[in-house]
LUMVO-634275 format. One record per atom (N, C-alpha, C): residue in three letters; atom name; x negated, y negated, z. Coordinates in nm, 3 decimals. Last residue first. Example, Ala and Ser with C-alpha at 12.3 -4.5 7.8 and 13.67 -1.06 7.14 Angstrom:
% LUMVO-634275
SITE    r   a        x        y        z
SITE  Ser   N   -1.285    0.225    0.708
SITE  Ser  CA   -1.367    0.106    0.714
SITE  Ser   C   -1.290   -0.003    0.787
SITE  Ala   N   -1.319    0.569    0.780
SITE  Ala  CA   -1.230    0.450    0.780
SITE  Ala   C   -1.320    0.330    0.780
***
This chain:
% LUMVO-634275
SITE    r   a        x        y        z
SITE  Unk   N   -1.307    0.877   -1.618
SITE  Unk  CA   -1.414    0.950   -1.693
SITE  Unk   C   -1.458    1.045   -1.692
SITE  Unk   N   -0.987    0.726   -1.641
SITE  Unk  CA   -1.078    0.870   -1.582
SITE  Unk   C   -1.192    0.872   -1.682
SITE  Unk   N   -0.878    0.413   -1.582
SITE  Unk  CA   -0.899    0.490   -1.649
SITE  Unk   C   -1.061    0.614   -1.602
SITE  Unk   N   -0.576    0.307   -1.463
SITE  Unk  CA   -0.736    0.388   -1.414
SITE  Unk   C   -0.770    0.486   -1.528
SITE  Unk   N   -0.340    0.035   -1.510
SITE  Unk  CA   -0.437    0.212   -1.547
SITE  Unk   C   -0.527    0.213   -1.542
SITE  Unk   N   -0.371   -0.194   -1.250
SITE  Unk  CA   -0.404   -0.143   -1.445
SITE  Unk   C   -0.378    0.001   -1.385
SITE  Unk   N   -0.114   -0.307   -1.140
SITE  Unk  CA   -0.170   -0.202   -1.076
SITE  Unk   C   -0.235   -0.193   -1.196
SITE  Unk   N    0.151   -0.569   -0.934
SITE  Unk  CA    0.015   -0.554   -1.052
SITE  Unk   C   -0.103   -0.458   -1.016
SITE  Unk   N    0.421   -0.396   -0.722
SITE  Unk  CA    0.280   -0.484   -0.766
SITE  Unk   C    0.177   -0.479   -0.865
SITE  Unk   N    0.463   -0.420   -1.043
SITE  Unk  CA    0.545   -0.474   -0.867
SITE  Unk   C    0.504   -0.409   -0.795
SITE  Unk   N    0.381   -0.319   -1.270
SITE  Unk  CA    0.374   -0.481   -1.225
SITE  Unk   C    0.447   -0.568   -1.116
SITE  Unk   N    0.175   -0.070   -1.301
SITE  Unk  CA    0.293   -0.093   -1.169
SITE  Unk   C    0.273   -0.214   -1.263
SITE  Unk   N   -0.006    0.055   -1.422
SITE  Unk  CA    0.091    0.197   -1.334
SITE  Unk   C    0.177    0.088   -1.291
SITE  Unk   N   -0.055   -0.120   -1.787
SITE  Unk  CA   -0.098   -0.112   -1.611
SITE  Unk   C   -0.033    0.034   -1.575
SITE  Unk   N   -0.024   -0.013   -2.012
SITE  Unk  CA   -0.134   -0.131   -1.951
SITE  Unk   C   -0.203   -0.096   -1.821
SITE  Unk   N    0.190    0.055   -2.125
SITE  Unk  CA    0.105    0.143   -2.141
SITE  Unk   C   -0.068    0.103   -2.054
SITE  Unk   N    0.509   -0.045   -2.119
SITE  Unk  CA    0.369   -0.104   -2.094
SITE  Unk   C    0.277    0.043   -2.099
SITE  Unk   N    0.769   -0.046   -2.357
SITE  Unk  CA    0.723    0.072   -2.250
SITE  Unk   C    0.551    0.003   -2.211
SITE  Unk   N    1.093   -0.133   -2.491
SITE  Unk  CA    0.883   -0.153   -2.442
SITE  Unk   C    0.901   -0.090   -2.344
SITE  Unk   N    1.319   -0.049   -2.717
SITE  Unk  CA    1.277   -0.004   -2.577
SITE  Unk   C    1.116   -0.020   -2.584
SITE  Unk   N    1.607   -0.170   -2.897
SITE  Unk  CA    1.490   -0.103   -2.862
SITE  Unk   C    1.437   -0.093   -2.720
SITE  Unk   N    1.892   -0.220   -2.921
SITE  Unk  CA    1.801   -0.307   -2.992
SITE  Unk   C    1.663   -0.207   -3.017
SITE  Unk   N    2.217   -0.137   -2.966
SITE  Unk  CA    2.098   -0.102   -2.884
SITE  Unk   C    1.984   -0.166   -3.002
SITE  Unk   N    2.483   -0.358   -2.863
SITE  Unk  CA    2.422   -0.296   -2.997
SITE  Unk   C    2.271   -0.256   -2.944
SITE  Unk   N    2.695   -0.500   -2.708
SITE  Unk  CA    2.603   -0.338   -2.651
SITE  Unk   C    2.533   -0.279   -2.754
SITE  Unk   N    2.838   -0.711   -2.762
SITE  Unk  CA    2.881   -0.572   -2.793
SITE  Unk   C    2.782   -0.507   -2.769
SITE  Unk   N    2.619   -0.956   -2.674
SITE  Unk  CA    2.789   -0.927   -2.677
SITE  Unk   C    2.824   -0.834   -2.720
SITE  Unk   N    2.372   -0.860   -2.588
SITE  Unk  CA    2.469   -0.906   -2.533
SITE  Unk   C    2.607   -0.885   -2.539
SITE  Unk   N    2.196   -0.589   -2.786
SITE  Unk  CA    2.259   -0.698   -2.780
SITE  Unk   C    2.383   -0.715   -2.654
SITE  Unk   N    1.947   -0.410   -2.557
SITE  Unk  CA    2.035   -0.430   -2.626
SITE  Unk   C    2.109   -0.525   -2.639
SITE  Unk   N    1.626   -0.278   -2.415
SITE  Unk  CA    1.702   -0.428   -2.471
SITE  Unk   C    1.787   -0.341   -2.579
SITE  Unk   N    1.473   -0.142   -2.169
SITE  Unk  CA    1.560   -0.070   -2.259
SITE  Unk   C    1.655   -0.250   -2.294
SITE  Unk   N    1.168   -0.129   -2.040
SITE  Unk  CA    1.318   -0.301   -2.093
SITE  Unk   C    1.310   -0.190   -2.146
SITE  Unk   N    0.940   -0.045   -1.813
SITE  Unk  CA    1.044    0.004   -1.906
SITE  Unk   C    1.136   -0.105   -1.935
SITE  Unk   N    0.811   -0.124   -1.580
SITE  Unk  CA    0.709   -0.116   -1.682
SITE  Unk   C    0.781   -0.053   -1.827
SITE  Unk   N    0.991   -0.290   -1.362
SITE  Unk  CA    0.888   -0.331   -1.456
SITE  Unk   C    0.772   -0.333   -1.561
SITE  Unk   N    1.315   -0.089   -1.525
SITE  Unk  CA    1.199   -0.106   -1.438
SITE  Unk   C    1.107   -0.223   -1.493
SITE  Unk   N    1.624   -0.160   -1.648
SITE  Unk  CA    1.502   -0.081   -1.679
SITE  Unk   C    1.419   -0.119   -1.543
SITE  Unk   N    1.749   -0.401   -1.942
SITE  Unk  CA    1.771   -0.299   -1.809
SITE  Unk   C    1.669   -0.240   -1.804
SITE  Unk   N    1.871   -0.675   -2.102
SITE  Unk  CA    1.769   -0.556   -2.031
SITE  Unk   C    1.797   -0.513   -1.912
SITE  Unk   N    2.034   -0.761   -2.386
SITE  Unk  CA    2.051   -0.795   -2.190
SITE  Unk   C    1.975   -0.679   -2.209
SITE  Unk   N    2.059   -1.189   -2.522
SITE  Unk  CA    1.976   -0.949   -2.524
SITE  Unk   C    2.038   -0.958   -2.388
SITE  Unk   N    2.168   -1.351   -2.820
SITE  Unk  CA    2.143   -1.319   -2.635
SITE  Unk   C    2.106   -1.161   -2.643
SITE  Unk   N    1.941   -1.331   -3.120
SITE  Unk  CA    2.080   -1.338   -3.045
SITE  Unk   C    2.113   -1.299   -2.881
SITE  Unk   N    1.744   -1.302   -3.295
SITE  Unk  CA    1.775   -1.434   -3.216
SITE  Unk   C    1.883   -1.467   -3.121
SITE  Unk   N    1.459   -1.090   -3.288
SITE  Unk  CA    1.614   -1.124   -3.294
SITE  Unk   C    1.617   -1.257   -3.273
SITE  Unk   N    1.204   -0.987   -3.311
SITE  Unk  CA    1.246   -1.035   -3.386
SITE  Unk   C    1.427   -1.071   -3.401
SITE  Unk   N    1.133   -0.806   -3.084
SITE  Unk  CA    1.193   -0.739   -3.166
SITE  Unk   C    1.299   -0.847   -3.277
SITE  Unk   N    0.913   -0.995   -3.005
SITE  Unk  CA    0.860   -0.913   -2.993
SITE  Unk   C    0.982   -0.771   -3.154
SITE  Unk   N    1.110   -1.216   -2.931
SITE  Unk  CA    1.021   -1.253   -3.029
SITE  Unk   C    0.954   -1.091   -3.080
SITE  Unk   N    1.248   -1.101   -2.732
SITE  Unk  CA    1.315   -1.123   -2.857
SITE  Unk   C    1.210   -1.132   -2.963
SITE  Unk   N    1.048   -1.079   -2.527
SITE  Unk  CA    1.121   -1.020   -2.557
SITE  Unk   C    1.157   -0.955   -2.732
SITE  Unk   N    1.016   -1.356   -2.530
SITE  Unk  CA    0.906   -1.266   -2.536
SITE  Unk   C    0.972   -1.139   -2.622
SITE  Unk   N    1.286   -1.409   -2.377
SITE  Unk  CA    1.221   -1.509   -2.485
SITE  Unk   C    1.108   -1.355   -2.561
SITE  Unk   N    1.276   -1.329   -2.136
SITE  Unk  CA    1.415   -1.250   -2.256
SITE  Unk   C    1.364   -1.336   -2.395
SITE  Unk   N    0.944   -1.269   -2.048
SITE  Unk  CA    1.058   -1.353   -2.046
SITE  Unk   C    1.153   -1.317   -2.134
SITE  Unk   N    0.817   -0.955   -1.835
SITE  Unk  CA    0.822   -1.062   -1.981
SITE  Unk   C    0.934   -1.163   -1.983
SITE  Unk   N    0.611   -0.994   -1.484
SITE  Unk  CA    0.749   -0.929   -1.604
SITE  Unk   C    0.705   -1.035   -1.741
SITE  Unk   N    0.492   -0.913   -1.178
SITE  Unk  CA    0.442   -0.985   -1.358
SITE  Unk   C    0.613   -0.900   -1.420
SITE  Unk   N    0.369   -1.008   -0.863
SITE  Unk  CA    0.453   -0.888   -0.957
SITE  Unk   C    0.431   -0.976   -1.123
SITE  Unk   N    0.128   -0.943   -0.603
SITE  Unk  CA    0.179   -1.017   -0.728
SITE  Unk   C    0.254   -0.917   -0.795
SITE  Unk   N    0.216   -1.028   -0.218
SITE  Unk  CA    0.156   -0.910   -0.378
SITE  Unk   C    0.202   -1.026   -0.453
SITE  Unk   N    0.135   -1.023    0.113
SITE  Unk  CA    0.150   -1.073    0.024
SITE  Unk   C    0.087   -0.937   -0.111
SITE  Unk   N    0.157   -0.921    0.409
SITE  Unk  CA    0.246   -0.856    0.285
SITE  Unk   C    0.242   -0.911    0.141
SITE  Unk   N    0.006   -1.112    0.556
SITE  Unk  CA   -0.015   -0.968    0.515
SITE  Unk   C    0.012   -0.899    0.417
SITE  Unk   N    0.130   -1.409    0.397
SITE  Unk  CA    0.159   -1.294    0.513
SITE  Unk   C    0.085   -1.213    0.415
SITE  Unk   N    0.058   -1.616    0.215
SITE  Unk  CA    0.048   -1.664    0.352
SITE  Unk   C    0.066   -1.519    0.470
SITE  Unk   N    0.332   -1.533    0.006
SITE  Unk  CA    0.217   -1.600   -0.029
SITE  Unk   C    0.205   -1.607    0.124
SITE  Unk   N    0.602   -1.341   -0.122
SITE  Unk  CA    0.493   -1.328    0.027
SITE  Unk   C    0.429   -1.401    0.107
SITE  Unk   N    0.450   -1.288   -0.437
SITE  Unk  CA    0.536   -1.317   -0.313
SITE  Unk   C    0.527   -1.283   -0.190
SITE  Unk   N    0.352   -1.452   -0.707
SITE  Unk  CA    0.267   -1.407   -0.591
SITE  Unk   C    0.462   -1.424   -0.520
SITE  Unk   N    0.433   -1.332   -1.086
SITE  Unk  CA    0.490   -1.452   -0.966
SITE  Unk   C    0.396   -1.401   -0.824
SITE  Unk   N    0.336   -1.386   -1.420
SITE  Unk  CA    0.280   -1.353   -1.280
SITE  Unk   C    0.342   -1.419   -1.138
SITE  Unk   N    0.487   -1.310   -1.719
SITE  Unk  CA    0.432   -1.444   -1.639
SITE  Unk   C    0.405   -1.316   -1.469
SITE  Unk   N    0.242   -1.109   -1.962
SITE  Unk  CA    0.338   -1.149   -1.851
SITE  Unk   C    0.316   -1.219   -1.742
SITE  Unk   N    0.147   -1.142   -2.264
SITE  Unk  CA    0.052   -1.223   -2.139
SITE  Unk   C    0.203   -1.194   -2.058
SITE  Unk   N    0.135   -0.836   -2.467
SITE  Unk  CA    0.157   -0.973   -2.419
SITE  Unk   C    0.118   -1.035   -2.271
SITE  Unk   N    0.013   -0.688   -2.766
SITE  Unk  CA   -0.023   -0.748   -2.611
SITE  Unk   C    0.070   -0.871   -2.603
SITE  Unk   N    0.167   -0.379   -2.872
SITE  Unk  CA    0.180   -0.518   -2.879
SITE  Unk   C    0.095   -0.566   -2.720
SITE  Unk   N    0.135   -0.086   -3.082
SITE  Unk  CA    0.179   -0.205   -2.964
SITE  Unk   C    0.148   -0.295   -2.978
SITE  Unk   N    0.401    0.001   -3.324
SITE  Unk  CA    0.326   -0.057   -3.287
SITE  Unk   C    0.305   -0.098   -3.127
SITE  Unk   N    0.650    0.225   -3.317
SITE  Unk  CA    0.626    0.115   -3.348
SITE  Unk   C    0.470    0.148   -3.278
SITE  Unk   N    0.886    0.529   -3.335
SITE  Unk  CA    0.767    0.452   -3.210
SITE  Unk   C    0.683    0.380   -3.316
SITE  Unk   N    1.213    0.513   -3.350
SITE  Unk  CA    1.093    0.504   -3.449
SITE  Unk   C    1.010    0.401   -3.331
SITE  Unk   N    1.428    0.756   -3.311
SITE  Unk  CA    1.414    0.656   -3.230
SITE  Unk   C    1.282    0.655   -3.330
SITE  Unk   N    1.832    0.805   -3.439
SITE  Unk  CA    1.634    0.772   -3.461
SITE  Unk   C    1.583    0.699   -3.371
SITE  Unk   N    2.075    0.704   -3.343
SITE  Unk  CA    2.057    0.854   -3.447
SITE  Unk   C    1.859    0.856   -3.461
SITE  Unk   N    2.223    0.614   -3.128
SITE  Unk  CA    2.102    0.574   -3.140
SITE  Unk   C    2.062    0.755   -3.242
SITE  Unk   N    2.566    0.493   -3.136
SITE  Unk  CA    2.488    0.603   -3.111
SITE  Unk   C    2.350    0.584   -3.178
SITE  Unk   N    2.829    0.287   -3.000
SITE  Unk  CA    2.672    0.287   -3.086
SITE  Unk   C    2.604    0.421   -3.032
SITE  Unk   N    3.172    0.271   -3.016
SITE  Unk  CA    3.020    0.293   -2.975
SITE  Unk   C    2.954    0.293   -3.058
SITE  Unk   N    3.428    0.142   -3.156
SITE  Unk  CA    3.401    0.264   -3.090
SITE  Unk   C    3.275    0.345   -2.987
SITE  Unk   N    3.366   -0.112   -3.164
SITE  Unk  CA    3.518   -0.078   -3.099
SITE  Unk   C    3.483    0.105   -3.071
SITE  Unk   N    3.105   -0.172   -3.248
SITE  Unk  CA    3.159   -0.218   -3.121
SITE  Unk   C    3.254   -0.125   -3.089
SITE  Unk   N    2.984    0.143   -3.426
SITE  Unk  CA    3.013    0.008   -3.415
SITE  Unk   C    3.089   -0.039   -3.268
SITE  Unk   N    2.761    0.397   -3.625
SITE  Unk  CA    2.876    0.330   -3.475
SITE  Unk   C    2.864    0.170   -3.498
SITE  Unk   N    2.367    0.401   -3.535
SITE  Unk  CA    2.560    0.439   -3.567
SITE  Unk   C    2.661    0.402   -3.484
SITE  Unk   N    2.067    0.332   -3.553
SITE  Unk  CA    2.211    0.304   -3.470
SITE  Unk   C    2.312    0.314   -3.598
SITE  Unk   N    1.735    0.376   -3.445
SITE  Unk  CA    1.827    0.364   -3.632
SITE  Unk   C    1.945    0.375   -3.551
SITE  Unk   N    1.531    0.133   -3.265
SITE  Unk  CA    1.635    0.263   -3.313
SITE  Unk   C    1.707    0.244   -3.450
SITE  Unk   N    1.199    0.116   -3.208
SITE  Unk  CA    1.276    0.068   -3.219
SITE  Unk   C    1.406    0.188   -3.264
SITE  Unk   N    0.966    0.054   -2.943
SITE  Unk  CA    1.011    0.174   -2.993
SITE  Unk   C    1.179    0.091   -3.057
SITE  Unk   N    0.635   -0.055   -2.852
SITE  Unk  CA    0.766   -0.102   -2.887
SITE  Unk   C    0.843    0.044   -2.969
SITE  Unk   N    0.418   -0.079   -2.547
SITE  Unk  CA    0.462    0.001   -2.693
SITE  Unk   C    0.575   -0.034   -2.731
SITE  Unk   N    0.230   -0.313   -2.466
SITE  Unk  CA    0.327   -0.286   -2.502
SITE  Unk   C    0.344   -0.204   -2.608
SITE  Unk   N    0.028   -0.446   -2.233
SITE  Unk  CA    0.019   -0.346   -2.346
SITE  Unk   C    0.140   -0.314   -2.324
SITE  Unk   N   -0.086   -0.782   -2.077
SITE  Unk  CA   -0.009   -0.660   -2.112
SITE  Unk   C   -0.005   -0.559   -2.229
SITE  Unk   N   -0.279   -1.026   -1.882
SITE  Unk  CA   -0.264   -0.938   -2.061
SITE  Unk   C   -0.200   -0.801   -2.004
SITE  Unk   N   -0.068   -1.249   -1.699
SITE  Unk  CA   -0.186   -1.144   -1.736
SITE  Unk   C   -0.120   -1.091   -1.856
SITE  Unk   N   -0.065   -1.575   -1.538
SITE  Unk  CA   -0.052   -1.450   -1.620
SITE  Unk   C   -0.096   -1.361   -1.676
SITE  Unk   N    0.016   -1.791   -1.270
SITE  Unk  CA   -0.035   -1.777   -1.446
SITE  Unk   C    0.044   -1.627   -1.467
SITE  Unk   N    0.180   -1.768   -1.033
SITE  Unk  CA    0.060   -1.694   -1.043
SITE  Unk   C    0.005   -1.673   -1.162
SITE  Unk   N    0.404   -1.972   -0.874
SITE  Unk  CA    0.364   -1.897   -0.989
SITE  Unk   C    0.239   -1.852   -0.970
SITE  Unk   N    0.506   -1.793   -0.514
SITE  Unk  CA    0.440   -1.930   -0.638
SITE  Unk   C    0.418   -1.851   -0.712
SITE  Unk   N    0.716   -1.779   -0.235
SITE  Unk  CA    0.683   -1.742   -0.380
SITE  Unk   C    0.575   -1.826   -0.485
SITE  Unk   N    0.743   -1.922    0.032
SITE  Unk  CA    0.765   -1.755   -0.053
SITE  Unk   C    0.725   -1.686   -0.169
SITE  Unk   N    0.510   -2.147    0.129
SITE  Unk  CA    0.675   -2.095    0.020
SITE  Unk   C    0.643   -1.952    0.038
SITE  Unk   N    0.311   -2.266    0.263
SITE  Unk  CA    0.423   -2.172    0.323
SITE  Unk   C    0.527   -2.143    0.274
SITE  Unk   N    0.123   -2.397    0.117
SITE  Unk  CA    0.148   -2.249    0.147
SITE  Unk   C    0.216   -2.199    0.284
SITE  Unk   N    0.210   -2.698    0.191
SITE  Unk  CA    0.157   -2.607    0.133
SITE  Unk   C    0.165   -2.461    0.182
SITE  Unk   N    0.500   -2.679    0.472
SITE  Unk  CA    0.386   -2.745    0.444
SITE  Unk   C    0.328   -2.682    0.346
SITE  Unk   N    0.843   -2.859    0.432
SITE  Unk  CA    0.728   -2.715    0.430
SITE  Unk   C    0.616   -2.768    0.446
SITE  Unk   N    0.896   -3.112    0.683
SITE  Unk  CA    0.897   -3.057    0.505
SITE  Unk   C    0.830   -2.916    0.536
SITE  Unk   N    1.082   -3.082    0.999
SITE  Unk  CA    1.026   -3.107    0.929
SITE  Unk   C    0.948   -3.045    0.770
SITE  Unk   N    1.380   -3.147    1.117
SITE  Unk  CA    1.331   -3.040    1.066
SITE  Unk   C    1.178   -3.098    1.005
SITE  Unk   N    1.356   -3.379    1.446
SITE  Unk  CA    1.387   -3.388    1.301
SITE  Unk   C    1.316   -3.255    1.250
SITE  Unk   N    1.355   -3.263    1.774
SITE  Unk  CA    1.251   -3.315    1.634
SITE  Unk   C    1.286   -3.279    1.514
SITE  Unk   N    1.514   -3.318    2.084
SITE  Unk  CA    1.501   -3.278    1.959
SITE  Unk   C    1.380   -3.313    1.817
SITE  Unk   N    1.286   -3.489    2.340
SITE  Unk  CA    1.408   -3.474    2.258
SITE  Unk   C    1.415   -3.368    2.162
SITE  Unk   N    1.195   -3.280    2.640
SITE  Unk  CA    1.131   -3.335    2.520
SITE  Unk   C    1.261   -3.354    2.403
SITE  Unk   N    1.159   -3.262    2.929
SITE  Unk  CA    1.218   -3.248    2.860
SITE  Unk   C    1.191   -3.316    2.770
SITE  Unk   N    0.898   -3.060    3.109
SITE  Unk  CA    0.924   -3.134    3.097
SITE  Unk   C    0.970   -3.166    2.939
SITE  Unk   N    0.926   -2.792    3.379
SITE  Unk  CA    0.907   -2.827    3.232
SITE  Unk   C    1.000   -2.976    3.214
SITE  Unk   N    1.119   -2.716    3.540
SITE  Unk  CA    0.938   -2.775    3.616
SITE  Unk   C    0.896   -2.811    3.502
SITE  Unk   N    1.350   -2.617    3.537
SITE  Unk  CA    1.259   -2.579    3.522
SITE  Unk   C    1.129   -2.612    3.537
SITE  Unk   N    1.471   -2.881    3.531
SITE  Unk  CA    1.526   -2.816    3.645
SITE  Unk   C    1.433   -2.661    3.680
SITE  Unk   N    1.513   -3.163    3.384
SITE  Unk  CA    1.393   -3.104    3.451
SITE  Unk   C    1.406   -3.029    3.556
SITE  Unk   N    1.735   -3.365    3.395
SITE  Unk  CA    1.709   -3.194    3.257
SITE  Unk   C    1.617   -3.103    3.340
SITE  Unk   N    1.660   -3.599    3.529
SITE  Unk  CA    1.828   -3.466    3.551
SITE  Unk   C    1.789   -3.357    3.494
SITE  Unk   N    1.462   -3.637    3.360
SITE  Unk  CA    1.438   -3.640    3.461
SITE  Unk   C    1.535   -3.529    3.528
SITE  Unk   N    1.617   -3.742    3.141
SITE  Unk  CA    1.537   -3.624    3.107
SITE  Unk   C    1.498   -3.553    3.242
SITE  Unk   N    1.757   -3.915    3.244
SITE  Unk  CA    1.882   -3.786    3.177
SITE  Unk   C    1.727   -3.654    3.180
SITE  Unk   N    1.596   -4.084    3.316
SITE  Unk  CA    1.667   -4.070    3.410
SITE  Unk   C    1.680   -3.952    3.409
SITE  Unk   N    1.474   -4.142    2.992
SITE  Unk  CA    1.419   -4.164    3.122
SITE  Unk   C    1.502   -4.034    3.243
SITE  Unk   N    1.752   -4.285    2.943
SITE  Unk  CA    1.710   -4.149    2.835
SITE  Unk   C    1.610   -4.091    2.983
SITE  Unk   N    1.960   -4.425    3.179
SITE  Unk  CA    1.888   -4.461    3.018
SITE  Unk   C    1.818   -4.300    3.069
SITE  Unk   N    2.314   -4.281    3.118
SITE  Unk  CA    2.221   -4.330    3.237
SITE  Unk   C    2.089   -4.329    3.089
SITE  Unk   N    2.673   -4.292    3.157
SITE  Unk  CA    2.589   -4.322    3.022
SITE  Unk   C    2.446   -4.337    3.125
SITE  Unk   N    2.856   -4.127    3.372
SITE  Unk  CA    2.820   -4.257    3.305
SITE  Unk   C    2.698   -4.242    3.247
SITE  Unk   N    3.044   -3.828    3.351
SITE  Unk  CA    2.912   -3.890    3.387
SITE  Unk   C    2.864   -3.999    3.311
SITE  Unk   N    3.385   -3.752    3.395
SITE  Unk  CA    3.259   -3.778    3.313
SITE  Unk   C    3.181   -3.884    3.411
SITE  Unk   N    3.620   -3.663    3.607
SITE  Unk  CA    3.502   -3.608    3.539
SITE  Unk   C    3.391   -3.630    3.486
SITE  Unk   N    3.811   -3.874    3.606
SITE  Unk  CA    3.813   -3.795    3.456
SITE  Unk   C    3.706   -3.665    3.476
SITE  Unk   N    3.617   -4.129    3.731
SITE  Unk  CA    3.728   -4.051    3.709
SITE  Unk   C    3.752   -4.006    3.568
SITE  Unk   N    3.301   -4.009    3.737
SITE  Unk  CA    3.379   -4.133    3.750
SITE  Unk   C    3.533   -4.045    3.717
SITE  Unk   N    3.017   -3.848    3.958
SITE  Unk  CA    3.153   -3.820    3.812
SITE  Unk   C    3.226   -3.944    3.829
SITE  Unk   N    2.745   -3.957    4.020
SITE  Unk  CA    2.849   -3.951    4.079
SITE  Unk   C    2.933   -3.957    3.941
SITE  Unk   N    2.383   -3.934    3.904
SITE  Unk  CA    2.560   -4.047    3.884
SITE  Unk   C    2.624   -3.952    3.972
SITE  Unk   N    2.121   -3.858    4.092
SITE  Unk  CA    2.221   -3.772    4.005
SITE  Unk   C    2.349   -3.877    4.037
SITE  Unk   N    1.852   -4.026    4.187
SITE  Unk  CA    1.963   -3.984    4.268
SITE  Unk   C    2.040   -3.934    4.113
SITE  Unk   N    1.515   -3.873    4.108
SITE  Unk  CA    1.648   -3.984    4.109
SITE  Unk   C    1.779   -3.946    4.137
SITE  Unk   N    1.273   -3.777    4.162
SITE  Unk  CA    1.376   -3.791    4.274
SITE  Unk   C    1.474   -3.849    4.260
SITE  Unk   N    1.060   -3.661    3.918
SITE  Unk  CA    1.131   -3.766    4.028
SITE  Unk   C    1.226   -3.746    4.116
SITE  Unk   N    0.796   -3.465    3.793
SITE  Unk  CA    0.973   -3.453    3.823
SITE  Unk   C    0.977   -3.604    3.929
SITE  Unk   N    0.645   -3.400    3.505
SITE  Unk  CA    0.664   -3.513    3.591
SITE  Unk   C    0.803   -3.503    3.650
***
């Protein structure tokens, strides 16, 4: 909708007197398009996060624990490695992506799981991939052990082992 309204005249100083909304949009309309205010951001809507939980799946865990020498001030040397039992656990499942092409699920264990698994109670720190935790203690680097999934090929993205017949 274009009009014909006459354009204020600058007052002194330059500036253009205050004109109602109407008028200003009318002035805006220099493209043949018609001017529309700004619009408050509005909320996400459902599936359009990045990320959601995704429950969880059954895992196979080999646990490998160490015989250790040494102490803080000098190092820990891992003199035995003793392959354990496995273990199933349920890893939590995150979807990312959710809504694009690109969407996957990845899965890990919690530093909770973890612990429970090699019976500690004391902070751990892991390193490793999502199908390798090499866990050792927090505050001095005491080597704890090492899960190895035997389950899946991937949990970035969630892949089982194929099994060949």
């Amino acid at each position: 909708m274009m009009t014909n309204q006459p354009v204020p005249e600058p007052i002194a100083g330059g500036l253009v007197p205050i004109v109602p909304m109407e008028q200003a949009a009318a002035m805006m309309n220099i493209h043949g398009q018609e001017w529309k205010p700004p619009q408050p951001p509005q909320p996400p809507q459902p599936g359009s996060y990045r990320t959601k939980p995704g429950g969880s799946i059954p895992t196979t865990w080999r646990i490998s624990t160490y015989d250790v020498w040494g102490n803080a001030k000098d190092g820990w040397d891992i003199n035995n490695v003793y392959q354990g039992e496995k273990v199933e656990l349920h890893a939590r499942r995150t979807r990312y992506n959710v809504g694009t092409p690109h969407e996957f699920a990845a899965a890990s264990l919690s530093d909770r799981q973890i612990k429970r698994v090699f019976g500690v109670t004391c902070r751990i720190a892991t390193d490793g991939d999502d199908l390798h935790y090499e866990v050792e203690r927090e505050r001095d680097g005491y080597p704890i052990g090492r899960l190895e999934c035997v389950s899946h090929e991937s949990l970035s993205p969630v892949r089982k082992v194929e099994v060949q017949s």
